[in-house]
C-alpha positions as CSV (number, residue, x, y, z in Angstrom):
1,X,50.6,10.6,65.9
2,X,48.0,9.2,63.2
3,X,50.2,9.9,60.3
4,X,53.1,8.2,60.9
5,X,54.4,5.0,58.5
6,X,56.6,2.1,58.2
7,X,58.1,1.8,54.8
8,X,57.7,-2.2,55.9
9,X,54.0,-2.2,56.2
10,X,52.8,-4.2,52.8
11,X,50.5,-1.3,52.3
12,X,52.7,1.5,53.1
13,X,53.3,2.6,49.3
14,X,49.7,2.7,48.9
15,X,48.8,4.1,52.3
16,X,51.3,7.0,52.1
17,X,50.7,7.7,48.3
18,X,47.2,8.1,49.1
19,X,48.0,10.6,52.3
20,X,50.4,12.9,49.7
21,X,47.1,13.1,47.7
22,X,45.4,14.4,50.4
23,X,46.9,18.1,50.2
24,X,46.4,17.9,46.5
25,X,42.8,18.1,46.3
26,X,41.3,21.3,44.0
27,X,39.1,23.5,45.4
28,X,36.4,24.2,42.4
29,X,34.8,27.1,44.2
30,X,38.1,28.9,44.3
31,X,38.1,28.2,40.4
32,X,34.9,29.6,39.7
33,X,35.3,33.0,41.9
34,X,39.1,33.4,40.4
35,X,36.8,33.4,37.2
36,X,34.6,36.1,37.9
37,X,37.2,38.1,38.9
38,X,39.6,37.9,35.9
39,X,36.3,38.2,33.5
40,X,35.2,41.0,35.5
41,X,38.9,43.3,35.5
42,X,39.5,42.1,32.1
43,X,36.1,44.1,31.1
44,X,36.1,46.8,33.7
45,X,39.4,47.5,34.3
46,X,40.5,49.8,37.4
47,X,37.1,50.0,38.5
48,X,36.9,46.2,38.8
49,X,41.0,46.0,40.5
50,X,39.7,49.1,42.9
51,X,36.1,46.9,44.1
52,X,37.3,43.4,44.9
53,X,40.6,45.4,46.8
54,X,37.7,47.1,48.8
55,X,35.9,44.4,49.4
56,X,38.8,41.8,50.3
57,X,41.5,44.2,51.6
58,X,39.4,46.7,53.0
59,X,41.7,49.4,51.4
60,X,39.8,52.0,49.4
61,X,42.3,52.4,46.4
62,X,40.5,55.6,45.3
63,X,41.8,57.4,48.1
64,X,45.6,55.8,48.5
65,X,46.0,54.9,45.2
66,X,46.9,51.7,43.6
67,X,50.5,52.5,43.5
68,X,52.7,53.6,46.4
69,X,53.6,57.3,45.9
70,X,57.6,58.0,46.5
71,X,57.2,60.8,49.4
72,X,55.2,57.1,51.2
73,X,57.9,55.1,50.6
74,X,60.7,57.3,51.4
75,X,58.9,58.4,54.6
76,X,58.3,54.7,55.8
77,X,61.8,53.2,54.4
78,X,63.2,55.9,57.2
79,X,61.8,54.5,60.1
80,X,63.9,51.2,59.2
81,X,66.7,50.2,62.0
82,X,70.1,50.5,60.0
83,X,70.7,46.9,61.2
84,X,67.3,45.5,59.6
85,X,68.5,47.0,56.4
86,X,72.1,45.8,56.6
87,X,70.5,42.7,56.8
88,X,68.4,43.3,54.0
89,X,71.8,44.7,51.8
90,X,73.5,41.1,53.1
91,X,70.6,39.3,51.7
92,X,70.8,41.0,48.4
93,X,74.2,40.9,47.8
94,X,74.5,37.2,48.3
95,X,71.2,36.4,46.3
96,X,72.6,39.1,43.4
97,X,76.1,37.3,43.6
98,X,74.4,33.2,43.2
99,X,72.5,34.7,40.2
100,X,75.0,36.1,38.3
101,X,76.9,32.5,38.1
102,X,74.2,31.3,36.3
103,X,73.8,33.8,33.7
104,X,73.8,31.6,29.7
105,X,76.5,32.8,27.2
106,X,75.6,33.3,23.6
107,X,77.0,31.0,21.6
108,X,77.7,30.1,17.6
109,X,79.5,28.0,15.5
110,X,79.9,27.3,11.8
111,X,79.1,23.5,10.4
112,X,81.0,21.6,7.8
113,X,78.7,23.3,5.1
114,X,79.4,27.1,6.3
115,X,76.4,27.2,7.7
116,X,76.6,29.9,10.7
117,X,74.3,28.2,13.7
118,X,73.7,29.8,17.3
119,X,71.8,31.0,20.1
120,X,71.3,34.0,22.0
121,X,69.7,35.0,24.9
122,X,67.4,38.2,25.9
123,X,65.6,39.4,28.8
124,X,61.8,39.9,29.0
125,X,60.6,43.1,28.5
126,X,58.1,43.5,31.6
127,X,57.6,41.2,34.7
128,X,55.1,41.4,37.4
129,X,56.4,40.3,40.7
130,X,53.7,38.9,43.5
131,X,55.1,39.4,47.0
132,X,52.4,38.4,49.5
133,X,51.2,41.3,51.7
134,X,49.7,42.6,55.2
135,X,51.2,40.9,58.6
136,X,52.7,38.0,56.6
137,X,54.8,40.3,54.0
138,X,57.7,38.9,53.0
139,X,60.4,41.1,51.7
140,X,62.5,37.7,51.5
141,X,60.1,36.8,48.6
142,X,60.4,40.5,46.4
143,X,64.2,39.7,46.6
144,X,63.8,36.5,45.5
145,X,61.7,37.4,42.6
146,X,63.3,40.9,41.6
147,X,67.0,39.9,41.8
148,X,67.0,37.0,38.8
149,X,65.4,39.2,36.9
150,X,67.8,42.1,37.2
151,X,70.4,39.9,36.3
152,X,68.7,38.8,33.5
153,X,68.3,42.1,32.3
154,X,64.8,43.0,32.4
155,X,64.2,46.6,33.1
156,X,60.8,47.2,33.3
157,X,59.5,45.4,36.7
158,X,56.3,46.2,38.4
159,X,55.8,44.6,42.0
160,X,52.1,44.1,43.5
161,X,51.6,43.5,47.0
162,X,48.4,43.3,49.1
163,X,48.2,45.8,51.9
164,X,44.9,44.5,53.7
165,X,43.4,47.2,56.1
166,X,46.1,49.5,54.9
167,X,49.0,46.8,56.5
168,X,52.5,46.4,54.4
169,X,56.1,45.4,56.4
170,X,58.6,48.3,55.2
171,X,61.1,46.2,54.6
172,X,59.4,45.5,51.6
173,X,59.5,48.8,50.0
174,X,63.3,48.6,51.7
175,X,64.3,45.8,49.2
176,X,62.1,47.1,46.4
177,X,63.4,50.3,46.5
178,X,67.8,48.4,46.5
179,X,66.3,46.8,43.9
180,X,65.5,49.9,41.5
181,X,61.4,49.2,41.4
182,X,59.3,51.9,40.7
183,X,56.1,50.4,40.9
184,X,54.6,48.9,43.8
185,X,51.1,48.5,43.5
186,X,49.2,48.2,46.9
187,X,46.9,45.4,45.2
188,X,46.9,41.3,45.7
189,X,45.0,38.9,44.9
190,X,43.1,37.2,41.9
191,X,42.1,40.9,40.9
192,X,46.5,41.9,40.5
193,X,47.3,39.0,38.6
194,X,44.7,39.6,36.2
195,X,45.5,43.5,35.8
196,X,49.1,42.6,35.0
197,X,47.9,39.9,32.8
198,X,45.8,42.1,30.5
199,X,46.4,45.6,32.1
200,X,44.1,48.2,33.3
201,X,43.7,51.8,32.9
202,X,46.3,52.8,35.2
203,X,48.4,49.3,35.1
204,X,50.4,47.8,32.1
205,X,49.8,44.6,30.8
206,X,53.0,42.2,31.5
207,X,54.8,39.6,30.1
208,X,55.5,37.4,33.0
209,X,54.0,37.1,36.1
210,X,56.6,35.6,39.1
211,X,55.8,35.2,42.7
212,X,54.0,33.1,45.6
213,X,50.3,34.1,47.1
214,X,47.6,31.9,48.6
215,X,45.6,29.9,46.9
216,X,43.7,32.7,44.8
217,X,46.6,34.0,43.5
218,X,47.9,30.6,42.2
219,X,44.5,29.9,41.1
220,X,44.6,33.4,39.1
221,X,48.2,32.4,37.8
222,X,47.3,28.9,36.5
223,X,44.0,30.9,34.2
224,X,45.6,33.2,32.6
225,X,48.5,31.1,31.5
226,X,49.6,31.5,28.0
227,X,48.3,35.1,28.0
228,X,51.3,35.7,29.6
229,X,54.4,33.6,31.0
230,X,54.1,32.6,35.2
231,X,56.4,31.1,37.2
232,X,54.7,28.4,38.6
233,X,51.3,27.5,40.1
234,X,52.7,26.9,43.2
235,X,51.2,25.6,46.0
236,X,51.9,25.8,49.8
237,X,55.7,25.0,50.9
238,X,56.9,21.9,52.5
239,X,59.9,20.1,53.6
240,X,61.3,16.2,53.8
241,X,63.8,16.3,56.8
242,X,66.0,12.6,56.3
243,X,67.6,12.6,59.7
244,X,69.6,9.8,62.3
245,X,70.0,10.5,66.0
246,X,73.1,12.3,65.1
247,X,70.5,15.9,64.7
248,X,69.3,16.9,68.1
249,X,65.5,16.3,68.2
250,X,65.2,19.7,69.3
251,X,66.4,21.1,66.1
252,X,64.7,18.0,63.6
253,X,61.3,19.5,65.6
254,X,61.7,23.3,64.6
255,X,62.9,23.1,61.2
256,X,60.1,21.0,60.7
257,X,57.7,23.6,62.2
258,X,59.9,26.5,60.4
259,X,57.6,25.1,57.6
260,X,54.4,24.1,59.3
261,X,54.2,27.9,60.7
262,X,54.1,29.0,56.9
263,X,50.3,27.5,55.7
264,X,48.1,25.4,57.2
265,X,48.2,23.3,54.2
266,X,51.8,23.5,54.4
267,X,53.8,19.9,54.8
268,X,56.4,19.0,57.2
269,X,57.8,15.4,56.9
270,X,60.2,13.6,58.5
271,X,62.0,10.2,57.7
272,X,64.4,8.3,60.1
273,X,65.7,5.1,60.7
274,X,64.7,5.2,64.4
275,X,61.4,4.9,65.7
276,X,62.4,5.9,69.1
277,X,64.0,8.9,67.8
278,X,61.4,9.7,65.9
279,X,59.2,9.7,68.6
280,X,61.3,12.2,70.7
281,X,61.3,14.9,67.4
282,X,57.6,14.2,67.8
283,X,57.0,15.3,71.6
284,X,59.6,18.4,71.2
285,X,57.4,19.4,68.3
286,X,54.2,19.2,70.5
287,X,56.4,21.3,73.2
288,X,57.8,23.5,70.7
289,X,54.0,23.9,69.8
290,X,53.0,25.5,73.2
291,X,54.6,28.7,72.9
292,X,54.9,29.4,68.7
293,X,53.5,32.9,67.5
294,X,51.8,31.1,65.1
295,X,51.0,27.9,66.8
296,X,47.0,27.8,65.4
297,X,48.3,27.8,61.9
298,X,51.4,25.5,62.2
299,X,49.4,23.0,64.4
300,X,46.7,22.8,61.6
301,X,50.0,22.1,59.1
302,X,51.1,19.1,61.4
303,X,47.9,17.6,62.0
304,X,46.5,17.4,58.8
305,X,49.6,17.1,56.5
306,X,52.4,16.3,58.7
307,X,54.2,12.6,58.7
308,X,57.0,10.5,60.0
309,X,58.7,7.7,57.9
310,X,60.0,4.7,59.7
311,X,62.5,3.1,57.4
312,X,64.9,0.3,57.5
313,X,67.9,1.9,56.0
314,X,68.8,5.6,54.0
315,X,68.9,4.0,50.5
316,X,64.9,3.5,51.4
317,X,64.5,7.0,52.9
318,X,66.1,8.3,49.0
319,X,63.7,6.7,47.7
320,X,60.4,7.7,49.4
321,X,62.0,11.2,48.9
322,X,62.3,10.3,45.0
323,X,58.2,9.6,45.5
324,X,57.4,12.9,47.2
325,X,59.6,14.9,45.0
326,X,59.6,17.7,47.8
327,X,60.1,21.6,47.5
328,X,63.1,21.2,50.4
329,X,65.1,18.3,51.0
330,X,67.1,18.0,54.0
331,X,69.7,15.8,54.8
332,X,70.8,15.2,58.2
333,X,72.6,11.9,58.5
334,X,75.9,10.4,58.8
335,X,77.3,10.1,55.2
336,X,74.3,11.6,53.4
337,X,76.6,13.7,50.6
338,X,77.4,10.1,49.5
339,X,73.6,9.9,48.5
340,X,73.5,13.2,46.1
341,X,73.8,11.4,43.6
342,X,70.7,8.6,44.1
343,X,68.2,11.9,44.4
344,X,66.3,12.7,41.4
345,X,63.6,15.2,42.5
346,X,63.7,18.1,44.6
347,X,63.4,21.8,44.6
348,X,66.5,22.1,46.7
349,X,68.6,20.2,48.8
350,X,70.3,21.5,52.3
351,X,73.5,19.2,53.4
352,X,74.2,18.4,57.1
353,X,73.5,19.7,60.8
354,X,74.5,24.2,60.0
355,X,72.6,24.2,56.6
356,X,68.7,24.6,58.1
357,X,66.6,25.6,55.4
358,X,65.1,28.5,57.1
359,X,68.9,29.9,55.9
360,X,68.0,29.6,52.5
361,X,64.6,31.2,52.7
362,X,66.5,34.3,52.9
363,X,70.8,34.7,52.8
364,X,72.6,31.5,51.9
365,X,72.0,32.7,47.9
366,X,70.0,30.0,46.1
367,X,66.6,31.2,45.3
368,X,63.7,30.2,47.8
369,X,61.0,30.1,45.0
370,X,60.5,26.3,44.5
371,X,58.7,23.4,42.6
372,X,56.2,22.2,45.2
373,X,53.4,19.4,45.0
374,X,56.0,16.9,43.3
375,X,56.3,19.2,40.5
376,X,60.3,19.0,41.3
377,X,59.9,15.5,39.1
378,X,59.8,18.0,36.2
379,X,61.1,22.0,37.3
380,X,63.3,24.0,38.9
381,X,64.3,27.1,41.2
382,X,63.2,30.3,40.0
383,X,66.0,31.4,38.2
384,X,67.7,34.0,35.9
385,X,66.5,31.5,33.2
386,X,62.5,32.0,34.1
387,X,63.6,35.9,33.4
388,X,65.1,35.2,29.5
389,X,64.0,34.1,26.3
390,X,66.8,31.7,23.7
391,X,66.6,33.1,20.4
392,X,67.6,30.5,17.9
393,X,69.7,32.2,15.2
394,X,70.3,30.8,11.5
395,X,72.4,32.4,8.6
396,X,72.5,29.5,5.6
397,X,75.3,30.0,2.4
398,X,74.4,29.5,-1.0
399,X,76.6,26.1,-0.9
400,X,74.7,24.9,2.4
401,X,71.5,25.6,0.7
402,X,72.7,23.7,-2.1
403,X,73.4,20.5,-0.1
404,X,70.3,21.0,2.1
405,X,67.5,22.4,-0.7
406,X,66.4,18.9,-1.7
407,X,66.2,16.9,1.3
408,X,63.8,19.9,2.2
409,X,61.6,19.4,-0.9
410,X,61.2,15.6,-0.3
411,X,60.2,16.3,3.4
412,X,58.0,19.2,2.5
413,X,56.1,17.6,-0.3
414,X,55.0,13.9,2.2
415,X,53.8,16.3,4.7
416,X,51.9,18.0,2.0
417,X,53.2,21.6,2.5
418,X,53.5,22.8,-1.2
419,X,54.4,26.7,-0.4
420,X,57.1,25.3,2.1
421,X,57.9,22.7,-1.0
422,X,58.2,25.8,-3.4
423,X,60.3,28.1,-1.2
424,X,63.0,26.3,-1.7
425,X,62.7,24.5,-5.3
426,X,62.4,28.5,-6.0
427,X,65.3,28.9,-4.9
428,X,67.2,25.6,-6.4
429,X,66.7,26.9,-10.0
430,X,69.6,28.8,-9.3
431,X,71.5,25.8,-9.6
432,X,70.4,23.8,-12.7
């Protein structure tokens, strides 16, 4: 394997910082069409949304519609085995039940002047939820999006979804439908994100755009930030498997392929302590490779971005996983709860042997919407905090104004802010 390092190489901090850069590299003709795009919907609205879906879905929206109709759903929800929706129902209930532990209380309190102080917290009005569409449609991702926001409280959700040559997965509309949506536009790429951003004819403007997509999508997310909220500009997923030879090298190979199989530009790394070992993970990966449904795409993933980390000892392993800051972290080794509390970055962490992360992507309950590209140094999960706002709330007696008044004044007037100076020294007159 050509990427493959040993943390006791005197280069191997600059050798593998300079290989994580690799995948990081922007694409500035993708900037420049995401561009046109936006500029172009923002000016022409549902004409513009209805000719880049046409020309990169190959869907004519004039005839379906941008937005599913309910007979459409209903009839293609139907056709769903009872035991893909009760798996579905299992999914939801388990994601629903995480979320609601982490819901904020509102909370007050009155200082040694009488001054009442507080917080509370409300839900966005409208979200847009991106859910990636056609053959690789992941209902996995509109329950990961819609159900923090239900629990937050927001009511008004509109989902968009690409549906290239007229291809969506039911299951889909299945979970949408659980979930209460009533919107689901058949529209994805740079062209969605920019109707929800500033709206169209037929589509309201949002305040919050949530969701994964390819590179367009992120791309259209990271523009029109601060026009409205986003997630994340997220890029494609990866996982740090920290394994001994107590994991079968079997099952190190496939849940490092369960990511590989997502992207091309997705990342699969593994760190051991044991070259041999590592070197069996590596030729069940290339069996493993042989037969996979998706074997061009996951190959691509290895071969480019994939790595193995030879390193002397665990307390090294922590801390080349404290460098890559990775979307998932798991830890396979003897003892390796006793190292929690050495990690400082990563999305989310999966504990021992029976916690793959392929269970997260859908049932375990923590959200699969993650900090990726070592932006875990600095954010979260998607949670049902991404979904509310903290309102700040202030109610000041005339004693507390009293005490505070002058200190304001003196502050005020060295910044120079006379009408802030005056609103209170107004108001102090009532005291000479």
């Amino acid at each position: 394997m050509n990427n493959i390092f040993f943390y006791e190489d005197k280069n191997f901090s600059q050798n593998f910082t300079e290989f994580l850069k690799k995948r990081q590299q922007k694409n500035t003709e993708i900037t420049g069409v995401v561009e046109k795009v936006i500029e172009d919907v923002k000016i022409n609205r549902d004409t513009a949304v209805i000719k880049y879906t046409k020309k990169f879905d190959n869907i004519d929206l004039r005839s379906a519609g941008i937005f599913f109709q309910q007979n459409e759903i209903e009839k293609n929800v139907a056709k769903i085995p009872l035991l893909d929706r009760k798996a579905i129902d299992l999914s939801i209930a388990r994601i629903m039940d995480f979320h609601k532990k982490q819901m904020p209380k509102n909370f007050s309190w009155k200082d040694e002047l009488g001054i009442e102080l507080g917080w509370e917290w409300k839900p966005i009005d409208r979200v847009g939820v991106y859910v990636p569409g056609g053959k690789a449609s992941y209902p996995s991702s509109a329950i990961m999006n819609i159900v923090p926001a239900r629990v937050a409280g927001v009511d008004d959700i509109v989902l968009a979804s690409p549906t290239p040559d007229g291809t969506f997965n039911p299951l889909m509309l299945y979970a949408s439908t659980v979930l209460n949506i009533g919107k689901i536009m058949r529209v994805g790429g740079a062209q969605a994100i920019a109707a929800l951003a500033f709206g169209t004819d037929t589509i309201e403007k949002v305040d919050k755009i949530t969701g994964p997509g390819n590179e367009y999508v992120a791309e259209a997310k990271r523009q029109v930030f601060g026009r409205v909220g986003i997630d994340a500009v997220a890029g494609p997923s990866e996982v740090l498997l920290i394994s001994d030879t107590t994991m079968p090298e079997k099952l190190a190979a496939i849940d490092l392929l369960a990511q590989a199989e997502h992207d091309q530009n997705a990342q699969s790394i593994l760190i051991t302590n044991d070259r041999e070992y590592a070197l069996k993970v590596e030729t069940e990966i290339e069996n493993y490779l042989k037969n996979l449904k998706r074997r061009e795409v996951a190959e691509l993933s290895w071969r480019n971005f994939g790595a193995i980390v030879i390193v002397p000892d665990f307390k090294k392993a922590i801390k080349v996983s404290n460098l890559i800051a990775p979307e998932h972290l798991q830890l396979c080794f003897a003892d390796a709860e006793n190292y929690l509390g050495q990690i400082k970055n990563a999305g989310s962490i999966f504990l021992g042997l029976w916690s793959p992360e392929a269970l997260g992507d859908y049932i375990t309950g923590s959200n699969h919407v993650l900090p990726t590209n070592g932006t875990a140094k600095f954010s979260s999960s998607l949670s049902v905090f991404d979904f509310m706002k903290r309102v700040a709330i202030t109610k000041v007696n005339k004693n507390g104004f009293k005490k505070l008044g002058p200190a304001v004044v003196r502050l005020a007037n060295s910044e120079g802010l006379q009408a802030h100076s005056l609103s209170v020294s107004e108001r102090l007159k009532d005291f000479e």
